[in-house]
Structure formats: C-alpha cells, structure tokens
C-alpha positions as protocol buffer text, in pm:
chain_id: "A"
residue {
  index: 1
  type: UNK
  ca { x: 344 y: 1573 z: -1558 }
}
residue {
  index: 2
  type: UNK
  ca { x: 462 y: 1770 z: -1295 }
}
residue {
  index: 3
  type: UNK
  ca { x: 171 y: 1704 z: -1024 }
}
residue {
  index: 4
  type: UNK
  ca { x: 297 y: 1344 z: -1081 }
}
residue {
  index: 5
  type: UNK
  ca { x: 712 y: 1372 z: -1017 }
}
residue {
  index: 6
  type: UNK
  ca { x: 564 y: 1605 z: -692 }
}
residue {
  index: 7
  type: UNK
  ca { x: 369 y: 1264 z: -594 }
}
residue {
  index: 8
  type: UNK
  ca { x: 689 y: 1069 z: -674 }
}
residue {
  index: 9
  type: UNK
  ca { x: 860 y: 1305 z: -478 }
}
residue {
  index: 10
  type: UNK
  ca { x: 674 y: 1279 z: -162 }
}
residue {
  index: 11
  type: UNK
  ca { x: 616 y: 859 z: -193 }
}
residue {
  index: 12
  type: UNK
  ca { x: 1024 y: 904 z: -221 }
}
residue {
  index: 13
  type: UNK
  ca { x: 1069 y: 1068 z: 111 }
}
residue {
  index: 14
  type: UNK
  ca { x: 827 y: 897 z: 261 }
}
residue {
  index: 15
  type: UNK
  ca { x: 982 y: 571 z: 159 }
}
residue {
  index: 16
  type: UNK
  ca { x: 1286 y: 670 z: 258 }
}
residue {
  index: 17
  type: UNK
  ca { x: 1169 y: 778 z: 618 }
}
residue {
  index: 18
  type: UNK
  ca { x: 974 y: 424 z: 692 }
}
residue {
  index: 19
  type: UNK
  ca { x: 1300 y: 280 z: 562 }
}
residue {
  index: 20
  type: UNK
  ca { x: 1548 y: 456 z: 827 }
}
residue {
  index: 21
  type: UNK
  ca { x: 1300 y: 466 z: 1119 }
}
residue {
  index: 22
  type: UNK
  ca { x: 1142 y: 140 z: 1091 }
}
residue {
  index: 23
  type: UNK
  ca { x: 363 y: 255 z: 715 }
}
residue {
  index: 24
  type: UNK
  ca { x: 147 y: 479 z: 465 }
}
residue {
  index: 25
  type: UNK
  ca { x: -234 y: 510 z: 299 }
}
residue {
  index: 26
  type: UNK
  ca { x: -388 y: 556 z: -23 }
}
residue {
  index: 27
  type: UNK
  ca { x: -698 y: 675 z: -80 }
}
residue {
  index: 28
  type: UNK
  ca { x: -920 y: 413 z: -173 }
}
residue {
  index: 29
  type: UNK
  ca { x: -848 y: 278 z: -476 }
}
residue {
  index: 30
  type: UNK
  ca { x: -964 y: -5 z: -731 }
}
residue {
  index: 31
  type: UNK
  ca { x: -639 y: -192 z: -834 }
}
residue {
  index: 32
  type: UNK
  ca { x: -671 y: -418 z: -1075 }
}
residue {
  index: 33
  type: UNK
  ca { x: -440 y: -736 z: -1094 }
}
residue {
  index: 34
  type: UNK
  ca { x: -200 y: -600 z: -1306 }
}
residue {
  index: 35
  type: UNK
  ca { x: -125 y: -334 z: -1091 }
}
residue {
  index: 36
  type: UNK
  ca { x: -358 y: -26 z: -1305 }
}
residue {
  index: 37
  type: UNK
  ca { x: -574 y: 142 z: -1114 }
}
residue {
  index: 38
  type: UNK
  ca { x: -945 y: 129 z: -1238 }
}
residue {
  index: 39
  type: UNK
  ca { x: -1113 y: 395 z: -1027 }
}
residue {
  index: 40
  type: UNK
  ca { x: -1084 y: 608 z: -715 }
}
residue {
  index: 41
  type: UNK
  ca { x: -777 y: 797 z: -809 }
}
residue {
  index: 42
  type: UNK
  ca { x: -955 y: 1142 z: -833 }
}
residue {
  index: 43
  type: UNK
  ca { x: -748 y: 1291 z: -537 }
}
residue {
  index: 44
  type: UNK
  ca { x: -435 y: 1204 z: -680 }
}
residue {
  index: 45
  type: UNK
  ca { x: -209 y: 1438 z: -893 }
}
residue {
  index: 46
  type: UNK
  ca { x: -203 y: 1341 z: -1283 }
}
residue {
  index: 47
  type: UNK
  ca { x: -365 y: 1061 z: -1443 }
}
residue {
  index: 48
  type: UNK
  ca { x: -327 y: 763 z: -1269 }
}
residue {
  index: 49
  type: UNK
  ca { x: -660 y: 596 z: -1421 }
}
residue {
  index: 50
  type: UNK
  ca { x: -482 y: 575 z: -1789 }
}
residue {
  index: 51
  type: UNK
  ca { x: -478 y: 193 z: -1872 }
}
residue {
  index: 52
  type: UNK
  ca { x: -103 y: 277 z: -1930 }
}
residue {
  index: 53
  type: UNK
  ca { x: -49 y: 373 z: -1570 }
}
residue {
  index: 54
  type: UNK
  ca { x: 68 y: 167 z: -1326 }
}
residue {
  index: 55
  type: UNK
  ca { x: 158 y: 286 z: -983 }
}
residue {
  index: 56
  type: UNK
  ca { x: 372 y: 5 z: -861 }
}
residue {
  index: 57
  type: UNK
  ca { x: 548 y: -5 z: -1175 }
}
residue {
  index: 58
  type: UNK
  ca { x: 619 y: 394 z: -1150 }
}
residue {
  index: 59
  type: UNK
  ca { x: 723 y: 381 z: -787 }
}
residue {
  index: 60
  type: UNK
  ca { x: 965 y: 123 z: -868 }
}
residue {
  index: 61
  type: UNK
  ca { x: 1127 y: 352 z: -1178 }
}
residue {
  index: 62
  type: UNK
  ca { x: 1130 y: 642 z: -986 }
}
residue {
  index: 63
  type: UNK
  ca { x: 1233 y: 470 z: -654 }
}
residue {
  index: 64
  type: UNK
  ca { x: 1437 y: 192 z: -790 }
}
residue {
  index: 65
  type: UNK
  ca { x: 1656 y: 129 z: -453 }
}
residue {
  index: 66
  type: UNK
  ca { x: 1609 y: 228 z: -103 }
}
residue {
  index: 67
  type: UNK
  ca { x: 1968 y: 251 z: 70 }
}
residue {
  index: 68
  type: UNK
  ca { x: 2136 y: -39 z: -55 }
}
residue {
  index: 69
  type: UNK
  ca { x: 1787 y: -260 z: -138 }
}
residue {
  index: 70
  type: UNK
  ca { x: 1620 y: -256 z: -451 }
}
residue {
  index: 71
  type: UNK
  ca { x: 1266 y: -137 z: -392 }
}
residue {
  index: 72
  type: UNK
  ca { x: 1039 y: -365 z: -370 }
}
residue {
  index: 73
  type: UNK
  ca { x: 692 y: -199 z: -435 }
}
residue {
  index: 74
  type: UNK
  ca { x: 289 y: -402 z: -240 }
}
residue {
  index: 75
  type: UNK
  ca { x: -22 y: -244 z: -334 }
}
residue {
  index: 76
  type: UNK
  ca { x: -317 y: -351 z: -156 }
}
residue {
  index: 77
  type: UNK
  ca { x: -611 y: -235 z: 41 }
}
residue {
  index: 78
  type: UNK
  ca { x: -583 y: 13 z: 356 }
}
residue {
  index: 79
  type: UNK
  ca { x: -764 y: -197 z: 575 }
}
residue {
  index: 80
  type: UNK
  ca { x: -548 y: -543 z: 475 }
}
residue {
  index: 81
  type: UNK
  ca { x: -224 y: -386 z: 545 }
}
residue {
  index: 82
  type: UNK
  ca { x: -393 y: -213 z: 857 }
}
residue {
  index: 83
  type: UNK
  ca { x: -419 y: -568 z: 942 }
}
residue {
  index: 84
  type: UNK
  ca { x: -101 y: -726 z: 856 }
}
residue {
  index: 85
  type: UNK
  ca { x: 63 y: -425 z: 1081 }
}
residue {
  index: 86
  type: UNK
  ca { x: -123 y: -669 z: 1360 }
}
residue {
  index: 87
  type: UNK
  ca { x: -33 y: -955 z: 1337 }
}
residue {
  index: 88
  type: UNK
  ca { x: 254 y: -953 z: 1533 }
}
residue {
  index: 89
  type: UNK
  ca { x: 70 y: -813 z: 1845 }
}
residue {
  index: 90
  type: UNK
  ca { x: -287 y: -1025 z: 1762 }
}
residue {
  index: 91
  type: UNK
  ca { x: -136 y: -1410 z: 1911 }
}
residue {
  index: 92
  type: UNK
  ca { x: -379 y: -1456 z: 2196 }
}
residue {
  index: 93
  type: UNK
  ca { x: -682 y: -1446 z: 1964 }
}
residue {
  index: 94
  type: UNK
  ca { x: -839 y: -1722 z: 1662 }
}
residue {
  index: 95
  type: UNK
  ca { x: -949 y: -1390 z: 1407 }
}
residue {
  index: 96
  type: UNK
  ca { x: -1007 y: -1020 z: 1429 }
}
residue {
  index: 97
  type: UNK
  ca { x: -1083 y: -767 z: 1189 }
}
residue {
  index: 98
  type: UNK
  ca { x: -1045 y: -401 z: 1081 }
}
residue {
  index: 99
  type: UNK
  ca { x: -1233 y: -177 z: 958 }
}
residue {
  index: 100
  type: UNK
  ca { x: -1082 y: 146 z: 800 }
}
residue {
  index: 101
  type: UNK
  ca { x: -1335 y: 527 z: 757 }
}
residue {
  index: 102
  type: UNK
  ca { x: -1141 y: 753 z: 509 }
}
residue {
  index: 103
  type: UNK
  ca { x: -1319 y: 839 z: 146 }
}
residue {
  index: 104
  type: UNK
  ca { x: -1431 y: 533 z: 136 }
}
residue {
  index: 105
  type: UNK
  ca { x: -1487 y: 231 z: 388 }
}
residue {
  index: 106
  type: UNK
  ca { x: -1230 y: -74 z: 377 }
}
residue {
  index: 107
  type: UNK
  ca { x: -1241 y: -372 z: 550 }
}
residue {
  index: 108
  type: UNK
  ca { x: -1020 y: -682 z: 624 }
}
residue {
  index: 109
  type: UNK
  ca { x: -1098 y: -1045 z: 841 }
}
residue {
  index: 110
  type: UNK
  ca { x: -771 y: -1241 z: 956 }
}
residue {
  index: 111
  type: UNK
  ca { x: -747 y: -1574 z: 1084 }
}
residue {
  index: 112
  type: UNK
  ca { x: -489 y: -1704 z: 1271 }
}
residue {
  index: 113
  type: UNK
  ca { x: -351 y: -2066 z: 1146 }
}
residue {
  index: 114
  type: UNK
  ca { x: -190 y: -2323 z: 1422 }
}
residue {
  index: 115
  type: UNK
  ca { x: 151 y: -2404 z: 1330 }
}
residue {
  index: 116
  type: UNK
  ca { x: 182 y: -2757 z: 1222 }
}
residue {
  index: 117
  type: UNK
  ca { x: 352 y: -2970 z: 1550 }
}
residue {
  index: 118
  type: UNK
  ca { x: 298 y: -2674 z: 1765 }
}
C-alpha cells in the first residue's frame, strides 16, 4: 500500500515535530473500541475501514519510539482533545465546551472537579 506508508510517513514527521517543539486532526472518524475504524475514513489513503486495520496499532509499528520514548499512540474525537488542549488555561470556570466544523461536526462538554481538601 503505498498511499498508506505516504500517510505513515507524514503522521511520522508530524509526530516527530509535536515531539521536539512541544497537536493534530483527523477527519472525523467512527472508532470503534478496539481501535478499527468503522466509517468516515474515505479521505484517507488505503483502506483503513478493513476490520483488520487498526490505526493506533499501525502508528505504533511504524512509529514505535519517538527520540528515546516508546510511542505511545490516543485516538479520540477532534473536539475532546480540542478540549483537553484547555484545560490547563479553563481554571476560572465550572464547564465549557467545544464545538469543532470540519467534514463533519464534533462536539465535547468538560466539567471541572474540586480537588478533594482544596
């Protein structure tokens, strides 16, 4: 699959770049729990809906260490990580929420938790 290793290729550099300058989208996707993706791949090079497939599995092959680090490969929906890339900044407020406009919509709610004895 060529279209595929040129997909490797470019999650590789791009991996590589978040890793030495200190975050990334896929289309939007149906994952299933075991890490196959079900539907929503059509933009993507190869296969990737084969019930064989399974993208975090195939990063991790083809990407199996970043610097020193063995890779470590999250899948989850735009607008979640979207969100977790907050949560640092989003302290002076109870919940928020994102919405993410790309081939599909995505959406995420958060809720901040009070630390126990503070």
């Amino acid at each position: 699959m060529p279209s595929a290793k040129r997909g490797y290729a470019m999650a590789e550099s791009t991996t590589h770049a978040i890793a030495a300058h200190g975050a990334s989208r896929l289309p939007n996707v149906e994952i299933d729990a075991d890490g196959a993706i079900d539907r929503g791949a059509q933009n993507l090079p190869g296969n990737w809906e084969s019930s064989k497939f399974n993208l975090p599995a195939r990063l991790r092959e083809a990407i199996p260490a970043i610097g020193e680090h063995e890779t470590a490969i999250v899948m989850h929906n735009d607008a979640v990580v979207q969100g977790l890339s907050e949560v640092p900044f989003k302290t002076d407020v109870d919940r928020w929420g994102v919405l993410t406009v790309g081939t599909g919509l995505g959406n995420a709610r958060f809720t901040n938790r009070t630390k126990v004895g503070g």
